[in-house]
C-alpha positions in Angstrom: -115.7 -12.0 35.5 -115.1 -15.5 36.9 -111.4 -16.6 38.5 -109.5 -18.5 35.6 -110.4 -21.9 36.3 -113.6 -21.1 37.9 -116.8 -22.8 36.4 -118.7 -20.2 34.4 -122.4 -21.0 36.3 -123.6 -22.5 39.3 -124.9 -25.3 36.6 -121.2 -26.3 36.4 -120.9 -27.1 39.4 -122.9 -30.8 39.0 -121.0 -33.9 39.1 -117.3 -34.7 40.2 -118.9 -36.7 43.7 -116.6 -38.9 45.3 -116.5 -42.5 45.4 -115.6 -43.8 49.2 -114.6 -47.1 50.0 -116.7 -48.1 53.4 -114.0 -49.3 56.2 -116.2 -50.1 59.2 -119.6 -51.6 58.5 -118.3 -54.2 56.2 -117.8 -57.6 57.9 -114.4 -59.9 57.5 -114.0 -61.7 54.4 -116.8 -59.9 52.6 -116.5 -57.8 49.0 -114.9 -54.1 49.0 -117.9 -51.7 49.1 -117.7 -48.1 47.4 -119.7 -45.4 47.7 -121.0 -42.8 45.3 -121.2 -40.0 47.4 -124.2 -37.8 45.3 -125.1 -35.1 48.4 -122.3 -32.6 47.5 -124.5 -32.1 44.1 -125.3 -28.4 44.5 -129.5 -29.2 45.6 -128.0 -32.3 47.7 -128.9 -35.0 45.1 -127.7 -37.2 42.1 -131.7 -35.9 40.8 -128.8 -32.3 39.7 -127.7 -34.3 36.9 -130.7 -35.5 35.7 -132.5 -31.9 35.8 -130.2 -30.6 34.1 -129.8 -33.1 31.4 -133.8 -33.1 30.8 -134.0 -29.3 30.1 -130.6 -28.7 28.2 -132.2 -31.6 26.0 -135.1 -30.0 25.5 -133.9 -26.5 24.7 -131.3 -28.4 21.7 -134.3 -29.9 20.3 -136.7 -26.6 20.8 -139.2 -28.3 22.9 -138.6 -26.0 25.5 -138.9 -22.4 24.4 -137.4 -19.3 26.4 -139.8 -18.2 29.3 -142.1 -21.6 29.0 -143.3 -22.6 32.4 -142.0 -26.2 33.5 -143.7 -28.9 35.4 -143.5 -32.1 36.8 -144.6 -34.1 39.5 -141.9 -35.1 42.6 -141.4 -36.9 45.8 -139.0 -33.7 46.3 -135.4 -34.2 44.6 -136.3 -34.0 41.3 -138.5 -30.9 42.1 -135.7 -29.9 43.9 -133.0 -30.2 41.0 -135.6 -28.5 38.6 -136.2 -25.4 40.5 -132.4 -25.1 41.1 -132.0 -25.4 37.0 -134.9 -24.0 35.9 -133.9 -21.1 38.5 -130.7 -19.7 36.9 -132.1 -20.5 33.2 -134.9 -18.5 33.9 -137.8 -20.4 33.7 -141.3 -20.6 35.4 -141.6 -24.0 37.4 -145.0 -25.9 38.9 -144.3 -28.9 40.8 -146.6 -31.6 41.8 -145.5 -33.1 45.4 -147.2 -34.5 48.6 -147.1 -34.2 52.4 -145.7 -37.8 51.9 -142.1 -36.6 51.4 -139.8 -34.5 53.4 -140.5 -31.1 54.4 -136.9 -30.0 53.8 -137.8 -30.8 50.0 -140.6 -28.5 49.3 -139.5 -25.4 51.1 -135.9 -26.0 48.7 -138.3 -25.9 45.7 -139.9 -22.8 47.4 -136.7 -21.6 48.2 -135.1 -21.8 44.5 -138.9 -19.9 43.4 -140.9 -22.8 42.2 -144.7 -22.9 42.2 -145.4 -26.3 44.4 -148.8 -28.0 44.6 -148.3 -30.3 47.7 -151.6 -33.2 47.7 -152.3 -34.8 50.9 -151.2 -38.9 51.4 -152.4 -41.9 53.3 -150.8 -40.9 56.8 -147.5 -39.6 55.4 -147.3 -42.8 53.1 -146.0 -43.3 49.7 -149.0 -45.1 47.4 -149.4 -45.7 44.2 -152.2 -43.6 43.9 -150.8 -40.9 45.6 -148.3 -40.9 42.2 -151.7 -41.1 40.0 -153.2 -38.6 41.7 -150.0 -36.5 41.0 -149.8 -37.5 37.4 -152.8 -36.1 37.0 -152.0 -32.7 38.6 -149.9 -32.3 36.1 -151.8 -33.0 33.0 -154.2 -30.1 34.5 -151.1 -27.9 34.4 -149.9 -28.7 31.2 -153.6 -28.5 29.7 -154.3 -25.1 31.7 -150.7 -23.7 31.0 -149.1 -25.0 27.6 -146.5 -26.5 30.5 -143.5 -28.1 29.1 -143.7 -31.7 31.4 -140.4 -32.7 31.9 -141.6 -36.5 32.1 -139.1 -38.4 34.3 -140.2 -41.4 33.8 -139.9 -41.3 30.2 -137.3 -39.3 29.5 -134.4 -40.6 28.1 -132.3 -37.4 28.5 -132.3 -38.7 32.1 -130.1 -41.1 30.7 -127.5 -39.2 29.6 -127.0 -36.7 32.9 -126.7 -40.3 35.1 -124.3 -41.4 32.0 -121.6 -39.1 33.5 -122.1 -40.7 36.9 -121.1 -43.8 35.5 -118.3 -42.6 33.7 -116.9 -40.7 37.2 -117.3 -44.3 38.3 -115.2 -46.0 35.9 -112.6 -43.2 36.4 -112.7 -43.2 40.0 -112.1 -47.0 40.1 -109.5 -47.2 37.2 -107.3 -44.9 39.0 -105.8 -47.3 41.4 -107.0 -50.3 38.8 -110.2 -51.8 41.0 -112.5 -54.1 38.9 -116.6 -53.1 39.9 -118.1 -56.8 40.0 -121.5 -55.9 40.8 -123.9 -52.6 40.6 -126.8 -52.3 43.2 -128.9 -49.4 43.3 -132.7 -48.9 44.3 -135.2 -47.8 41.3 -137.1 -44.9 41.3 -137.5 -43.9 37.8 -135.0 -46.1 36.5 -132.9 -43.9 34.9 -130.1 -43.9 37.2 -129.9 -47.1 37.3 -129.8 -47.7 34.0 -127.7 -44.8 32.8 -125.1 -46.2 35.1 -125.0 -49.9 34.7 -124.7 -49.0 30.9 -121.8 -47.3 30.9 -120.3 -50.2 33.5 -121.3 -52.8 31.2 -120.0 -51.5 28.6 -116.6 -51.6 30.1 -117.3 -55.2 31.5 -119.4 -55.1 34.4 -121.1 -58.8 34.8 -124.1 -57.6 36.8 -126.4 -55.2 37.9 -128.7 -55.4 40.7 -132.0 -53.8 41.2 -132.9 -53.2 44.6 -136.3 -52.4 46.2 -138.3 -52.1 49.7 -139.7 -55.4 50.7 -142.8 -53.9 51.3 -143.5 -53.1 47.7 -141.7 -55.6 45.7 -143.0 -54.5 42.1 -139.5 -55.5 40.1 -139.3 -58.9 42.1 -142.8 -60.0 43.0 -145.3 -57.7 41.0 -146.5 -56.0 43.7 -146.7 -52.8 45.0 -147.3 -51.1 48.8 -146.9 -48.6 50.8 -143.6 -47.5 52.2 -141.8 -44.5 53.8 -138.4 -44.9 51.5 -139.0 -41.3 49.2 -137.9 -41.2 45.8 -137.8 -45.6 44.7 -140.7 -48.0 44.3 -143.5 -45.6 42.3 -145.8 -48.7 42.4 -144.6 -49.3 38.6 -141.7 -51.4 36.4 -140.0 -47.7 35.2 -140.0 -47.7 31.2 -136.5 -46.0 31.5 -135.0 -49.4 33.1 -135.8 -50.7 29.2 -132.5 -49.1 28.7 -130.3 -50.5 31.1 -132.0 -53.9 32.6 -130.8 -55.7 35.7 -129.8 -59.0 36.3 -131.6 -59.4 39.1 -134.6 -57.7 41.2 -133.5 -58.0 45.5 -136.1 -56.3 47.9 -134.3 -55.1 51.6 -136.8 -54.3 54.7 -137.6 -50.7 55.1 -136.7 -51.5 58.3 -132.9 -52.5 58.5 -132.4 -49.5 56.3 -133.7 -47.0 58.6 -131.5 -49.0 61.2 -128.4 -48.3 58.9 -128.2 -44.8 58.3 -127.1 -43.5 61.8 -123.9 -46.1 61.8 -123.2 -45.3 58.0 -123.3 -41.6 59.5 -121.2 -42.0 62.8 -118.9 -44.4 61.5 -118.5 -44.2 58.0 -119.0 -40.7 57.3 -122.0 -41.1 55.0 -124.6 -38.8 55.8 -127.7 -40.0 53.3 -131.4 -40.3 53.3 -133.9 -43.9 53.5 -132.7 -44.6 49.6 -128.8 -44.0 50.1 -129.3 -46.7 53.4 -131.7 -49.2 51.7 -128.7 -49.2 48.7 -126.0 -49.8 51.2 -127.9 -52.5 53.1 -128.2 -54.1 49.6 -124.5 -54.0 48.7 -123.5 -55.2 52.2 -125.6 -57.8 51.9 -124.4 -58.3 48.4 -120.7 -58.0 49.4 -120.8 -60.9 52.0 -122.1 -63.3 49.1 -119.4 -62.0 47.0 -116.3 -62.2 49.5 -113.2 -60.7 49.5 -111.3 -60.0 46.3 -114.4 -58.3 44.6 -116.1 -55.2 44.6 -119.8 -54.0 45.3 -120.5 -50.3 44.2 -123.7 -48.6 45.2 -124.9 -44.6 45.5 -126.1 -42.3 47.8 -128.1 -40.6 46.2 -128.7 -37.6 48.2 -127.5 -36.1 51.8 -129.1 -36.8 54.8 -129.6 -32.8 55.6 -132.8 -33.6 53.3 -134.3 -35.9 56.1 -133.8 -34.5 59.7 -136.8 -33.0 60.4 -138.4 -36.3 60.1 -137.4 -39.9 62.4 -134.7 -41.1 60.1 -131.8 -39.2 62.1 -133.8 -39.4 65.8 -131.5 -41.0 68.8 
């Protein structure tokens, strides 16, 4: 039996991230930045919520029946967050992935018992048609299998687990009565993004800000390329952002991201991966423009223990 008070499954144990307020890298005179905090999520990622979401929606609705095998395709969270779910409710998983994307990812999908396929990229990049050539992975598996495909890109149960990260938000901030002014996140499949500046505009946020790598600036520009940032700019405009739109598209370089995630690390405390940087380049940026008196809130979405076999963390 479980302590009083104690969450009754591992699943429970999603959510409740902090919010930190940056006190170093932000320059004089420039907006308060804050911080959702989204590696202490039990697979290291804000993708927990969404998993979770996606298959407890399917099993209300019976689209998901007991011992079904799941799949999707994944730069690696999301696989991640599936296998952990899908793990302790007892279901078969096949995931799609690529050499493209950290190797800390797959063997955690290994690791929680998932089935992954892993395609080869264009010299470690991320393509469009490395994502088409996953797509259609899938569709094999679903064909082959009678596969329930999760869909994250079109899934609007997304919206509701990323729903509560905006809500944790709103609380987190209330509590010592700080106004968000602007949202700025990267877009992957959008539903973050849009599950979160929902719930903030519905309590009055006046905008929302959509950021992406300058090398494939799809949401700005209309274009797509390659880039090394995993889990944002699929080559696509995400159907899920339909349901929470920004304001305004911003791309950052690849670049001073990477550049930005050892400070955020040694003197801020915020250990996150290309994504979690790339976002807090945005809202710095975004802060300065804003000045002091208002408030910037951006996420990391996932914990840098993800990224160091790779050059991210290299001195």
């Amino acid at each position: 039996m479980p302590a009083p008070g104690a969450p009754s499954s591992s699943l429970r144990t999603i959510g409740g991230t902090p919010l930190v307020r940056l006190s170093h890298l932000v320059p004089d005179g420039a907006a308060d930045v804050l911080v959702k905090v989204e590696g202490g999520n039990p697979t290291g990622s804000y993708k927990d919520r969404m998993a979770l979401a996606i298959i407890e929606g399917a099993e209300r609705r019976g689209a998901l029946r007991p011992g079904q095998r799941v799949v999707e395709y994944t730069g690696g969270s999301t696989g991640s967050a599936l296998a952990f779910v899908c793990a302790v409710k007892g279901y078969p998983l096949s995931l799609v992935s690529s050499d493209a994307f950290a190797p800390e990812k797959l063997r955690t999908m290994r690791a929680f018992g998932a089935d992954v396929i892993v395609l080869p990229s264009e010299g470690g990049r991320i393509t469009p048609e490395l994502f088409v050539r996953m797509r259609e992975a899938v569709e094999e598996i679903v064909k082959r299998d009678g596969a329930f495909w999760t869909d994250q890109f079109h899934n609007t149960d997304a919206l509701t687990g990323y729903a509560g990260l905006g809500r944790e938000i709103l609380e987190q901030t209330g509590a010592d009565g700080t106004s968000v002014d602007v949202f700025c996140a990267a877009i992957g499949t959008g539903g973050m993004f849009a599950g979160v500046s929902t719930v903030l505009r519905e309590a009055g946020l006046p905008r929302a800000v959509a950021l992406e790598p300058a090398s494939s600036p799809m949401l700005s520009a209309g274009e797509s390329g390659p880039h090394r940032v995993e889990g944002i700019a699929t080559g696509i405009v995400p159907p899920l952002l339909a349901h929470g739109p920004f304001d305004e598209a911003r791309t950052v370089e690849e670049q001073e991201a990477r550049r930005l995630a050892l400070p955020l690390a040694r003197r801020e405390g915020v250990f996150t991966g290309t994504s979690g940087a790339l976002n807090v380049a945005g809202a710095l940026r975004l802060a300065r423009e804003a000045g002091a008196g208002h408030t910037v809130v951006t996420v990391a979405p996932d914990t840098g223990l993800k990224y160091l076999t790779g050059d991210l963390y290299a001195d």
